[in-house]
C-alpha beads as a LAMMPS data file, in Angstrom:
LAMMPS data file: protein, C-alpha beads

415 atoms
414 bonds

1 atom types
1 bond types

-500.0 500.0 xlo xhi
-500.0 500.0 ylo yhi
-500.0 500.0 zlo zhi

Masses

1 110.0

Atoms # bond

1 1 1 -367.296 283.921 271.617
2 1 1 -370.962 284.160 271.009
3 1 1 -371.877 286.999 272.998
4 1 1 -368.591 288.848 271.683
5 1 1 -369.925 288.613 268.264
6 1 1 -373.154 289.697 269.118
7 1 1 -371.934 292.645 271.342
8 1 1 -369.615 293.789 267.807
9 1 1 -372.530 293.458 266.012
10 1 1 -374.808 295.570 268.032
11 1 1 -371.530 298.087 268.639
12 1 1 -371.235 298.469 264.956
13 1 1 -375.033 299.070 263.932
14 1 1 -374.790 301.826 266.089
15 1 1 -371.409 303.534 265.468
16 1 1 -372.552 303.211 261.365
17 1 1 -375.655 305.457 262.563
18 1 1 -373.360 307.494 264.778
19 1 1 -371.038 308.390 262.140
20 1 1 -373.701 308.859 259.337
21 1 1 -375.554 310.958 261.687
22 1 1 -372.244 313.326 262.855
23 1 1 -371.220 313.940 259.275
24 1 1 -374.736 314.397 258.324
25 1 1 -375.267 316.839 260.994
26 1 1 -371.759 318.458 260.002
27 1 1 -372.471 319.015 256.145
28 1 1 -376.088 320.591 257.258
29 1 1 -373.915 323.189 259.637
30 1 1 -371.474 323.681 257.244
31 1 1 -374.133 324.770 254.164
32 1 1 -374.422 327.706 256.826
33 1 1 -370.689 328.964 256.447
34 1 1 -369.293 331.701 253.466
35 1 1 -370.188 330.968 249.664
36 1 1 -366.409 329.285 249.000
37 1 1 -364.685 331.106 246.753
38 1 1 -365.710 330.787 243.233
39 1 1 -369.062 329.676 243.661
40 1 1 -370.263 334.089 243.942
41 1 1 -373.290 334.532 241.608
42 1 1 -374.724 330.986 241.325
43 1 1 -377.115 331.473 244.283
44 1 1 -378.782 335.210 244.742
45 1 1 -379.269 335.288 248.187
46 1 1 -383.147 334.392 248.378
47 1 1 -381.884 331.452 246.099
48 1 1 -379.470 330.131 248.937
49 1 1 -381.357 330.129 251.945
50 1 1 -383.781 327.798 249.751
51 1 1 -380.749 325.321 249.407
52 1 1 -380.008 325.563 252.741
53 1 1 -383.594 324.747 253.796
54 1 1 -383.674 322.185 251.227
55 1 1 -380.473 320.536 252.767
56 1 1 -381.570 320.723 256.005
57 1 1 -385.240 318.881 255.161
58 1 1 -383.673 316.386 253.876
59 1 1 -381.492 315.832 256.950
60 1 1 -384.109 315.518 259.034
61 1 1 -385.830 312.670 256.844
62 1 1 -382.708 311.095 256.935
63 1 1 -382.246 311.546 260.631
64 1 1 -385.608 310.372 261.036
65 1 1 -385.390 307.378 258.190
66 1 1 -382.285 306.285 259.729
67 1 1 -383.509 306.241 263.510
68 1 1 -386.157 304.093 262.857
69 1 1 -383.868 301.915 260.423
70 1 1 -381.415 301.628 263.307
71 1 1 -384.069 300.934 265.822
72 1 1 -385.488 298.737 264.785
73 1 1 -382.573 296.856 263.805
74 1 1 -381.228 296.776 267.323
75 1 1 -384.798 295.648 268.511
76 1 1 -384.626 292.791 266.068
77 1 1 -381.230 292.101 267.817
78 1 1 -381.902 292.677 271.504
79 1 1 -385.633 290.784 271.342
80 1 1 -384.177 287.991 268.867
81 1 1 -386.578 288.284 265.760
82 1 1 -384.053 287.468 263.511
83 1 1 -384.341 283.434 265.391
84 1 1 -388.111 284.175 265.808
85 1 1 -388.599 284.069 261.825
86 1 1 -385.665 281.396 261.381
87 1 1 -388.007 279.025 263.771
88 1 1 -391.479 280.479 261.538
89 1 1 -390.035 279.612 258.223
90 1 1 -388.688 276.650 259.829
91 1 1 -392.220 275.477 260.346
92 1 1 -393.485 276.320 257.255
93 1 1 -390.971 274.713 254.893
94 1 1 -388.642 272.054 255.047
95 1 1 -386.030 272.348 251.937
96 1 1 -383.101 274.404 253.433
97 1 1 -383.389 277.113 250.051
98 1 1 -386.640 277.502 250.504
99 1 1 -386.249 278.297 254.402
100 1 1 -383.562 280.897 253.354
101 1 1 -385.355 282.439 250.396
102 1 1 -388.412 282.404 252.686
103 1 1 -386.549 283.864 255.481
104 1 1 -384.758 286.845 253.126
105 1 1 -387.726 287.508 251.784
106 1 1 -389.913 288.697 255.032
107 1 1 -387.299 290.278 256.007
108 1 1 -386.404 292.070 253.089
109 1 1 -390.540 292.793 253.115
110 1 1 -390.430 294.090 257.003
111 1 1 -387.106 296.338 255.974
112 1 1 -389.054 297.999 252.505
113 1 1 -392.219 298.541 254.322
114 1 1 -390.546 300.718 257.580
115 1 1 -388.920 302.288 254.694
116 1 1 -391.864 303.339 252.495
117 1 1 -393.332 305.778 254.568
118 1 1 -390.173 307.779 254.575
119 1 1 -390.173 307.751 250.810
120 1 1 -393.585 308.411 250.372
121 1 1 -392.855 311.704 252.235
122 1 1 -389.717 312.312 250.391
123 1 1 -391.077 312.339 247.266
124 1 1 -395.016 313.720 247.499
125 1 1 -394.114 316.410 250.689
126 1 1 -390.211 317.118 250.644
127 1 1 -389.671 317.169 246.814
128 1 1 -393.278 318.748 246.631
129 1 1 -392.121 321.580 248.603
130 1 1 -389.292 322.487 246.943
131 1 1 -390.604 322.017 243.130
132 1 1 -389.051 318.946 242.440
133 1 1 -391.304 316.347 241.895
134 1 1 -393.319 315.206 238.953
135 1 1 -394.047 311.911 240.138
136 1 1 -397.733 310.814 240.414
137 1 1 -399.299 308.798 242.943
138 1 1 -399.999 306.421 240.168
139 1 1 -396.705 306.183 238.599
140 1 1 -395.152 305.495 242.599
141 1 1 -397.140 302.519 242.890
142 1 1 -395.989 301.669 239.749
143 1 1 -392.864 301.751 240.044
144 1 1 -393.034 299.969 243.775
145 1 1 -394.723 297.008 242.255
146 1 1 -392.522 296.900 239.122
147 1 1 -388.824 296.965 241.261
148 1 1 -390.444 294.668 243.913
149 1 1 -391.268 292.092 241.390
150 1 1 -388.238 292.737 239.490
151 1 1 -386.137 292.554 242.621
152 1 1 -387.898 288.802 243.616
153 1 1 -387.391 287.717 240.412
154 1 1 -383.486 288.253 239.819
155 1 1 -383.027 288.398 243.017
156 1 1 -384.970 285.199 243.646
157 1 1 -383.514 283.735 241.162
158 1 1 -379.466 284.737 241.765
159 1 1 -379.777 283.541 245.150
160 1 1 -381.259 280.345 243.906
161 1 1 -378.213 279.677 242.657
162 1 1 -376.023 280.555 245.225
163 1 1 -377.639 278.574 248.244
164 1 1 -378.098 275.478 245.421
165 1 1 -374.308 275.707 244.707
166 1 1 -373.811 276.306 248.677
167 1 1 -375.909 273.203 249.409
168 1 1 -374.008 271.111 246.814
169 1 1 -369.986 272.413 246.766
170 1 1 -369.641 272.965 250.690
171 1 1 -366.637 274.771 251.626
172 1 1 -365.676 276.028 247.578
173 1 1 -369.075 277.663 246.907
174 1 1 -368.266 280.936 247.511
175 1 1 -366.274 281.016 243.707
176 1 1 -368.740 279.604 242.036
177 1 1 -371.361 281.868 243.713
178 1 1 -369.088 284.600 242.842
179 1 1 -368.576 283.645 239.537
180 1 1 -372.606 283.631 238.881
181 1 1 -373.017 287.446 240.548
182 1 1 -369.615 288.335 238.490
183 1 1 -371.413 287.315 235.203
184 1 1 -374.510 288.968 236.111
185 1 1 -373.113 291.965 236.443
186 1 1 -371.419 291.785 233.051
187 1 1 -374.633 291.155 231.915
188 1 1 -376.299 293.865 233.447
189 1 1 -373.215 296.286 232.880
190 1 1 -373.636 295.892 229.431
191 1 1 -377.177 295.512 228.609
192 1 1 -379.097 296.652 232.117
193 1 1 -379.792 299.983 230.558
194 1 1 -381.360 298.694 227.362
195 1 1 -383.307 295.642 229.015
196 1 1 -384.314 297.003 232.415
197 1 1 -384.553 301.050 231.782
198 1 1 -387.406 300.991 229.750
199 1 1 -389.565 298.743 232.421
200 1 1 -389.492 302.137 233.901
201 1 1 -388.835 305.691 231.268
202 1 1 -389.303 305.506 227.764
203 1 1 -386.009 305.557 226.123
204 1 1 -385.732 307.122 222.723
205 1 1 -382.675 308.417 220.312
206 1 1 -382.036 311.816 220.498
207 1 1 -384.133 313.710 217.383
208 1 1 -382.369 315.648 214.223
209 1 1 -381.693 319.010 215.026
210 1 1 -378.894 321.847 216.087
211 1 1 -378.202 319.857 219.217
212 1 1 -377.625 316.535 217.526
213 1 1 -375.882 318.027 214.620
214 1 1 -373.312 319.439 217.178
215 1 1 -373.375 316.375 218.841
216 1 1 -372.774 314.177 215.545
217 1 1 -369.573 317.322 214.971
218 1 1 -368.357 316.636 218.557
219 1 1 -368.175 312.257 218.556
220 1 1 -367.101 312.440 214.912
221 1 1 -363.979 314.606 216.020
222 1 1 -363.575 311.803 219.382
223 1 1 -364.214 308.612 216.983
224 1 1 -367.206 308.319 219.550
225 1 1 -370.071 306.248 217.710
226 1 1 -373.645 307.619 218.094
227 1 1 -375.273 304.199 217.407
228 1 1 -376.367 304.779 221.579
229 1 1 -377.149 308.034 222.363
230 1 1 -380.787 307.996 224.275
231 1 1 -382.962 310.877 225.787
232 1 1 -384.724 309.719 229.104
233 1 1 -388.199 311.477 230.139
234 1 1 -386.447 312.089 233.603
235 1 1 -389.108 314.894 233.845
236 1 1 -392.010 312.541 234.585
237 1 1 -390.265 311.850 237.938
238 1 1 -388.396 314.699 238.907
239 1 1 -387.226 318.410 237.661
240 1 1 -383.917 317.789 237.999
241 1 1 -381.155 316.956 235.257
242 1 1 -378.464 314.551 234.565
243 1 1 -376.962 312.046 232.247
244 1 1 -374.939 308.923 232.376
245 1 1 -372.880 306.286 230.570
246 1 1 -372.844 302.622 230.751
247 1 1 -371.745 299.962 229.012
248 1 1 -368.614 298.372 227.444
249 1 1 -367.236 298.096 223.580
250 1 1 -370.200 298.025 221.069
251 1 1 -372.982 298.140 224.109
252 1 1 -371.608 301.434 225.043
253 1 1 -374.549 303.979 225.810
254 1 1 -374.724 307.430 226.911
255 1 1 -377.988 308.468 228.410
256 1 1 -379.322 312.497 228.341
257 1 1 -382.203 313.219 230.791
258 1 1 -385.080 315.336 228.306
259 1 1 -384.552 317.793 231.509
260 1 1 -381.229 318.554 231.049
261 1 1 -381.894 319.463 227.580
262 1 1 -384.382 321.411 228.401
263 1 1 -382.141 323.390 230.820
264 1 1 -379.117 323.139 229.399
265 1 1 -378.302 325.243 225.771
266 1 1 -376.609 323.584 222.953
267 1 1 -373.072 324.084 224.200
268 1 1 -373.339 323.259 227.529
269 1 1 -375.182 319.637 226.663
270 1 1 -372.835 318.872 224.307
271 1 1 -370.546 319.585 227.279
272 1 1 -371.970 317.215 229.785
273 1 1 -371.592 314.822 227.000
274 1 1 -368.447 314.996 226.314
275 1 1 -367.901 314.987 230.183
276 1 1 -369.627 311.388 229.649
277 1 1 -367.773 310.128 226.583
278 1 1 -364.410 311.310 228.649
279 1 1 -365.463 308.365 231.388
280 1 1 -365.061 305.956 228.614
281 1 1 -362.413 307.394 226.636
282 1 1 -360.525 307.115 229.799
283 1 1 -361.723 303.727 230.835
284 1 1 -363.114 304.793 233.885
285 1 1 -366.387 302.436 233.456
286 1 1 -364.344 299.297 232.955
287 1 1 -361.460 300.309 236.174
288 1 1 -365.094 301.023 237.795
289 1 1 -365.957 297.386 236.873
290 1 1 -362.787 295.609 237.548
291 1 1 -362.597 296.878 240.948
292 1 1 -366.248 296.195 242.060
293 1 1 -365.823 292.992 240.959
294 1 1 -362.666 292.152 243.063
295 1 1 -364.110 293.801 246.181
296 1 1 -367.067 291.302 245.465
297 1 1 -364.390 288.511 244.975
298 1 1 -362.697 289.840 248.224
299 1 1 -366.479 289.866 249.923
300 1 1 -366.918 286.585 249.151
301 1 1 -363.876 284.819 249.787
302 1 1 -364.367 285.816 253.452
303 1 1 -367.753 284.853 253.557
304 1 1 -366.452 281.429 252.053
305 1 1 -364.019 281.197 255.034
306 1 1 -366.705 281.861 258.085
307 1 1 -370.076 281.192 256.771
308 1 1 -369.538 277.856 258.512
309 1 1 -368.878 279.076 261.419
310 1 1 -371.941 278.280 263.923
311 1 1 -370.983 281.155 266.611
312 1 1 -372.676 283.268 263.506
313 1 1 -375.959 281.997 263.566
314 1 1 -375.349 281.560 267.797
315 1 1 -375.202 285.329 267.559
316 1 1 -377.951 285.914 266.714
317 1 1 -380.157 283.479 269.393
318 1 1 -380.006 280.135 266.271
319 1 1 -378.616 276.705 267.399
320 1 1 -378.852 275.718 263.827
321 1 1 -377.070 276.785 261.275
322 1 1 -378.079 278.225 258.306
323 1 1 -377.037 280.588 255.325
324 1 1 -379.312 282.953 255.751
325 1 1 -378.361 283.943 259.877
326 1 1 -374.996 283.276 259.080
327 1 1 -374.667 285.179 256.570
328 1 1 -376.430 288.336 258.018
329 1 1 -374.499 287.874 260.726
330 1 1 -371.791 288.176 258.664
331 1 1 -372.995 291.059 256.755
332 1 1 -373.657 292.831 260.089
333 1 1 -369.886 292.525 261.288
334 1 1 -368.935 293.706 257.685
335 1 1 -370.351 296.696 258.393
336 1 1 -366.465 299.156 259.043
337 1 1 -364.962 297.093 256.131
338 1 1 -368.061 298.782 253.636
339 1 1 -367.268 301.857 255.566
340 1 1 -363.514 301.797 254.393
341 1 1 -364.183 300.775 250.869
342 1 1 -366.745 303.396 250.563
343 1 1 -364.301 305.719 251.496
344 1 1 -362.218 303.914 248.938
345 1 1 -364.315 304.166 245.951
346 1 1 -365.421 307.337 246.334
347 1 1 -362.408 308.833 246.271
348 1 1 -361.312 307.491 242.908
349 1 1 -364.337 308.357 241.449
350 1 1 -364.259 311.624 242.492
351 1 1 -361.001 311.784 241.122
352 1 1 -362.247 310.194 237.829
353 1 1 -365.325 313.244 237.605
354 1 1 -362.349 315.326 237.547
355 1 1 -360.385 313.689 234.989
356 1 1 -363.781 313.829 232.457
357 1 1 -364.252 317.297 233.479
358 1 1 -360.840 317.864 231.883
359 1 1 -361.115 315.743 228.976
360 1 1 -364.589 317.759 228.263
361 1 1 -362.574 320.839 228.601
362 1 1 -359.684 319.914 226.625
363 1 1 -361.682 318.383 223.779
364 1 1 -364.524 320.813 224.070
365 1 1 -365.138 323.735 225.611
366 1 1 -363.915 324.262 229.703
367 1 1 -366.605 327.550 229.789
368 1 1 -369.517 325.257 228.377
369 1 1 -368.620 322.129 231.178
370 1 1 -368.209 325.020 234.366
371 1 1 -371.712 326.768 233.129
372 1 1 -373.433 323.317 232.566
373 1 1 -372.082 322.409 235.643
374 1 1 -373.282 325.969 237.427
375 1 1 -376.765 325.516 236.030
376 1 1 -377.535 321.712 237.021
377 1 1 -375.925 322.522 240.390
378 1 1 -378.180 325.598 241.106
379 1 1 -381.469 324.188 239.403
380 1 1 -380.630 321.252 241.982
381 1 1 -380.357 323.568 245.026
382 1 1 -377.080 321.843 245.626
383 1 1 -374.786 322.666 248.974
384 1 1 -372.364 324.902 248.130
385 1 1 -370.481 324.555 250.714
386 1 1 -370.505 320.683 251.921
387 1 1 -368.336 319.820 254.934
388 1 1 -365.009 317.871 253.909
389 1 1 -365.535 315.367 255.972
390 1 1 -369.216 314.129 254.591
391 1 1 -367.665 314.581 250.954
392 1 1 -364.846 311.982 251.947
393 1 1 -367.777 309.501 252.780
394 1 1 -370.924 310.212 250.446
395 1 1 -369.599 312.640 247.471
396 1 1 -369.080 310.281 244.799
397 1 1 -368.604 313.861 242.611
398 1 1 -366.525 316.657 243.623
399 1 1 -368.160 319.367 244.960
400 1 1 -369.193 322.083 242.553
401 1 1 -366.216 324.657 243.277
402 1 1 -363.841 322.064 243.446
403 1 1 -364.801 320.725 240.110
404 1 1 -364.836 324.219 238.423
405 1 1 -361.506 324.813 240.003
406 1 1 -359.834 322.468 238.421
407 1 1 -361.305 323.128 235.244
408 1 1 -359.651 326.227 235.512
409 1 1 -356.067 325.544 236.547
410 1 1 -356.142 323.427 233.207
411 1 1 -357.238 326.668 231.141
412 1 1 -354.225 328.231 233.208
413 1 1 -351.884 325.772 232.303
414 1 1 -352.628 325.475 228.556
415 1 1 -351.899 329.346 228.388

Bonds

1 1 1 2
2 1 2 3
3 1 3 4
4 1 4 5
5 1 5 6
6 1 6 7
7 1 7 8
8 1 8 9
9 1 9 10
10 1 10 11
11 1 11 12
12 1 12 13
13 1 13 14
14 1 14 15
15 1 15 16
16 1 16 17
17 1 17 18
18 1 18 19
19 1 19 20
20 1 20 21
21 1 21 22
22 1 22 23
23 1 23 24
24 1 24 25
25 1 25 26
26 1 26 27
27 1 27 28
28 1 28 29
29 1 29 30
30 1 30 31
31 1 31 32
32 1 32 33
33 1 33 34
34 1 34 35
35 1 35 36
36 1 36 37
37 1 37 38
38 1 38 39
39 1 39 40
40 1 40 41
41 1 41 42
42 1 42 43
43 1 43 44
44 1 44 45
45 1 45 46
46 1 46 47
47 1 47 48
48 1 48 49
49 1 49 50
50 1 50 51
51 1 51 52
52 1 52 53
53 1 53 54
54 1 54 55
55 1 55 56
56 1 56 57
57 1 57 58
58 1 58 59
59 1 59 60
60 1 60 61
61 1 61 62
62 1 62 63
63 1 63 64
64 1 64 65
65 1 65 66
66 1 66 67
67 1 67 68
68 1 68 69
69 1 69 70
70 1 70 71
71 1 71 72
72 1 72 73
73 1 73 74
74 1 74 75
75 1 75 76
76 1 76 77
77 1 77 78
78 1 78 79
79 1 79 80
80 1 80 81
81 1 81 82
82 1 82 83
83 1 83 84
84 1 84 85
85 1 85 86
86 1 86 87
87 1 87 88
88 1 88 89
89 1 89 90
90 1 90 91
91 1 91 92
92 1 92 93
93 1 93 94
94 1 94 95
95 1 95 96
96 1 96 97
97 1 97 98
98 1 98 99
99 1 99 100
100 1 100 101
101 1 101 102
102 1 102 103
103 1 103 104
104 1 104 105
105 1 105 106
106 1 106 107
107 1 107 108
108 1 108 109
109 1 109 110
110 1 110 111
111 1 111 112
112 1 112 113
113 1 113 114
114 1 114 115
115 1 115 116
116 1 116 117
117 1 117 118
118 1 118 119
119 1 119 120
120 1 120 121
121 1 121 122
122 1 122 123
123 1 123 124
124 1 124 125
125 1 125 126
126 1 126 127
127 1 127 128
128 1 128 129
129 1 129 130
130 1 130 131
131 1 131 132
132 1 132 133
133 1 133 134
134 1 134 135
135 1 135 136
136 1 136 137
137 1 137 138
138 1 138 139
139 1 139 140
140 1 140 141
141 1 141 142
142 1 142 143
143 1 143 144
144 1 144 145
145 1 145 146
146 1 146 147
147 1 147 148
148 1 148 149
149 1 149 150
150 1 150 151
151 1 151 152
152 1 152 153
153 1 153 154
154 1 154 155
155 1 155 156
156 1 156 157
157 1 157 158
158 1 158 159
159 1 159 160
160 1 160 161
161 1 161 162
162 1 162 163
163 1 163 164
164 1 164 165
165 1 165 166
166 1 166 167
167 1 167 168
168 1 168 169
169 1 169 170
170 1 170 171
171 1 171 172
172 1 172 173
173 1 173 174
174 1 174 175
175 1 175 176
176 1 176 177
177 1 177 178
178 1 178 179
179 1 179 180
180 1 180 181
181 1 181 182
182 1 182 183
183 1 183 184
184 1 184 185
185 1 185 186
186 1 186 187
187 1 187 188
188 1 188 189
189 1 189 190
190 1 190 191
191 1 191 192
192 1 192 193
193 1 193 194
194 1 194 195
195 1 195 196
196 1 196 197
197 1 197 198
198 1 198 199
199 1 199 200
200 1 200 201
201 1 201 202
202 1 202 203
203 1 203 204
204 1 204 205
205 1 205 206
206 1 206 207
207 1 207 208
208 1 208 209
209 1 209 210
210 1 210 211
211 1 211 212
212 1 212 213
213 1 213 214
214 1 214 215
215 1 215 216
216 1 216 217
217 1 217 218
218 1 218 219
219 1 219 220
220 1 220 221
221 1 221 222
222 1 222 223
223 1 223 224
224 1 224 225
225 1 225 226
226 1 226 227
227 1 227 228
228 1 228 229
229 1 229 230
230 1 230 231
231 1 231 232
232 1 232 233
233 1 233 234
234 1 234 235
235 1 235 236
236 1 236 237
237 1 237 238
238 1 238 239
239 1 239 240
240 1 240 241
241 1 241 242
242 1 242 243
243 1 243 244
244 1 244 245
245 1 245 246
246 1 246 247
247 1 247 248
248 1 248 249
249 1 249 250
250 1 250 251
251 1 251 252
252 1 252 253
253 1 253 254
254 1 254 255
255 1 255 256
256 1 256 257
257 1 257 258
258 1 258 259
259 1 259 260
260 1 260 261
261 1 261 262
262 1 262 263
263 1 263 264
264 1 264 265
265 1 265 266
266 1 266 267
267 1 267 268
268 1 268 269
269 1 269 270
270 1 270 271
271 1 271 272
272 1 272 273
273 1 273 274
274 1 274 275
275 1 275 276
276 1 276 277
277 1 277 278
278 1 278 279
279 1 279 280
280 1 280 281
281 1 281 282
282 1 282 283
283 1 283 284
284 1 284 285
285 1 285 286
286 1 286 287
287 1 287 288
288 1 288 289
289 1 289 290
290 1 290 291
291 1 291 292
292 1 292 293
293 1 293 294
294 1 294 295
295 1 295 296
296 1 296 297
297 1 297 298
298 1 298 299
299 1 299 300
300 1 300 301
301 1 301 302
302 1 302 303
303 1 303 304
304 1 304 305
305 1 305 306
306 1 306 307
307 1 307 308
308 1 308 309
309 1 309 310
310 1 310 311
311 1 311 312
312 1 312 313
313 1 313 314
314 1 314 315
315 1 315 316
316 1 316 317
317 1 317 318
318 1 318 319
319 1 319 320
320 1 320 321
321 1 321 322
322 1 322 323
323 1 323 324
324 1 324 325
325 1 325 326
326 1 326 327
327 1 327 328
328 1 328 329
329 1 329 330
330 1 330 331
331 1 331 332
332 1 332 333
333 1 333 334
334 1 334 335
335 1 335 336
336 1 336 337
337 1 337 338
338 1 338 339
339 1 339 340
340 1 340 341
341 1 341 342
342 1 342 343
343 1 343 344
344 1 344 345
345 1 345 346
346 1 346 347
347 1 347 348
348 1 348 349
349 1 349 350
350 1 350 351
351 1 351 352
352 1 352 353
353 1 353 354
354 1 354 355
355 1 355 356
356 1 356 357
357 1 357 358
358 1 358 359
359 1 359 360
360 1 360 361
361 1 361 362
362 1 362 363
363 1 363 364
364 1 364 365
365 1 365 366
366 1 366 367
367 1 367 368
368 1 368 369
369 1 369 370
370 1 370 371
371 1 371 372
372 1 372 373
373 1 373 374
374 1 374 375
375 1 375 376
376 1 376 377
377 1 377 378
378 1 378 379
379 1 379 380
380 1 380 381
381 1 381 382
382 1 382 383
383 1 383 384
384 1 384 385
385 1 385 386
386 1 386 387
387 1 387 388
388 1 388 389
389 1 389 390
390 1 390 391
391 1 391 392
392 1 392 393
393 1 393 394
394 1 394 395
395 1 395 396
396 1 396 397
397 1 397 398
398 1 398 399
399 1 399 400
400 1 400 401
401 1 401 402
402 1 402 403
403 1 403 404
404 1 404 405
405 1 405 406
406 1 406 407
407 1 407 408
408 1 408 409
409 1 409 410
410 1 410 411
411 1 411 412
412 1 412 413
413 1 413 414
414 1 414 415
């Protein structure tokens, strides 16, 4: 039984990285095919060989990022570091959380710093390249330090909890420990983008002027309150616009990046907006919510059922047990069940983009949403033409055409 589980583990580390890689490599062949129809004008030609080249970087750092990732990971496997470190922390503590927190952390350590080089590279050579980035050298170390202490402290302390509540209810943790991530992301859900945003962009309400006052028109007309509208300053990071919504009842709060206001005109901002006031109107945030948090329930209920098992921790070279190798174990062989609910959850929200693209058209303007949409996409360098198959598995938007598309056949079908 042992060596079964650890042959599925090492088959599915590498068929995740085979099928990444294949529809990776698919989507970068397919950016070569005809502009789909629809999407004439947005690129002049000079314009899309850039986003092809751009696409096609950033495959190769992925390629690359993902080789070593898998590599390494199979390395860890075959040469049994994962027991090597169980036996080091082993030796250096001897309260059963501490070994686990101890042991999660290196490894989490080991997995950020093969990772950083990539990133580095991403942001100061690929994004470089392409006019993208605005982010300092300064302001990356910042931010490294600031989400790898904020990460050891919630993180820390969630998992605290859970291996306390593991230690102490046996065989019923795993509702409890549910219970405790559940509420904490209720907490962060509502209030995550007022408590932990500004650690990293100043946040600040959006100023008098023709945009708000056409703003103010539009969420008067929607019964939308304006108590949480924010402007970002996205542009110290990156060129590139967006906005977002988050948040439930009264802690509702739409977010505008000061880049897509600078790129966007009045009409077309107030239609990305309204695209974003559509995801609540529609109560696509709280579905969004509901269903994460069963999946989680789901997630957890299973690992309540085999963390116990000692062929996990077996399979990967430990005679003890222990939460921490069983549950990577776990995590490991839960690798085609994230692949499925991926699949999953990006198709509904790809069907719920389309759904706010309406509402912004219906209660709006459907010119203003397809032009916003044009401008963000082609300021982006975004794939025109992304292979179906890679959209099924890592589009959590419709692609561009698609999305206009639609917005059409409603114009059509209001005539």
């Amino acid at each position: 039984m042992t060596h079964l589980l650890f042959a599925a583990i090492v088959f599915f580390v590498i068929l995740e990285f085979a099928i990444d890689q294949t529809l990776s490599y698919l989507n970068q062949k397919a950016a070569y095919g005809p502009v789909p129809k629809g999407a004439e004008g947005i690129y002049s030609e000079e314009k899309r060989v850039e986003s092809i080249r751009y696409l096609t970087a950033k495959y190769q750092l992925g390629l690359a990022s993902a080789t070593v990732s898998t590599v390494l990971m199979l390395a860890a496997l075959y040469f049994q570091l994962f027991a090597w470190l169980d036996s080091f922390v082993r030796d250096q503590f001897s309260n059963s959380i501490l070994i686990s927190l101890a042991f999660i952390a290196i490894a989490s350590l080991v997995s950020s710093l093969a990772s950083l080089p990539f990133g580095i590279y991403g942001t100061f050579v690929l994004e470089e390249r392409f006019g993208f980035n605005k982010t300092t050298p300064k302001l990356f170390i910042l931010d490294l330090i600031k989400g790898t202490a904020l990460g050891a402290v919630i993180g820390g302390a969630i998992l605290s909890v859970i291996l306390w509540l593991y230690e102490t209810l046996d065989g019923t943790f795993w509702i409890a420990a549910w219970a405790v991530v559940a509420g904490f992301s209720i907490i962060m859900f509502m209030f995550g983008t007022s408590v932990i945003l500004p650690l990293f962009n100043k946040v600040k309400p959006l100023e008098e002027g023709a945009l708000r006052t056409e703003i103010e028109k539009y969420c008067s007309n929607q019964g939308y309150s304006l108590r949480r509208l924010f402007v970002m300053d996205a542009s110290k990071r990156s060129t590139k616009a967006n906005a977002f919504f988050s948040g439930l009842g009264k802690s509702k709060t739409i977010v505008l990046f000061d880049t897509l206001i600078e790129k966007l005109n009045t009409q077309e901002t107030v239609a990305v907006l309204a695209h974003e006031v559509g995801h609540y109107k529609l109560k696509h945030t709280l579905r969004m919510f509901i269903s994460s948090n069963i999946q989680t329930f789901a997630i957890f209920f299973l690992l309540g059922q085999l963390l116990g098992n000692e062929n996990l921790s077996k399979a990967l070279g430990v005679d003890t047990p222990s939460f921490h190798i069983s549950a990577l174990a776990f995590f490991l062989l839960l690798t085609p069940i994230n692949t499925i609910l991926g699949l999953i959850n990006n198709t509904l929200t790809r069907r719920d983009e389309h759904s706010a693209d309406i509402y912004a058209a219906k209660t709006y303007s459907g010119a203003a949403i397809k032009s916003g949409l044009k401008k963000i996409s082609a300021d982006s360098l975004s794939n025109l033409s992304p292979h179906p198959l890679y959209v099924a598995f890592n589009y959590s938007h419709p692609p561009l055409t698609v999305r206009m598309n639609h917005v059409d056949k409603f114009a059509k079908e209001l005539r």
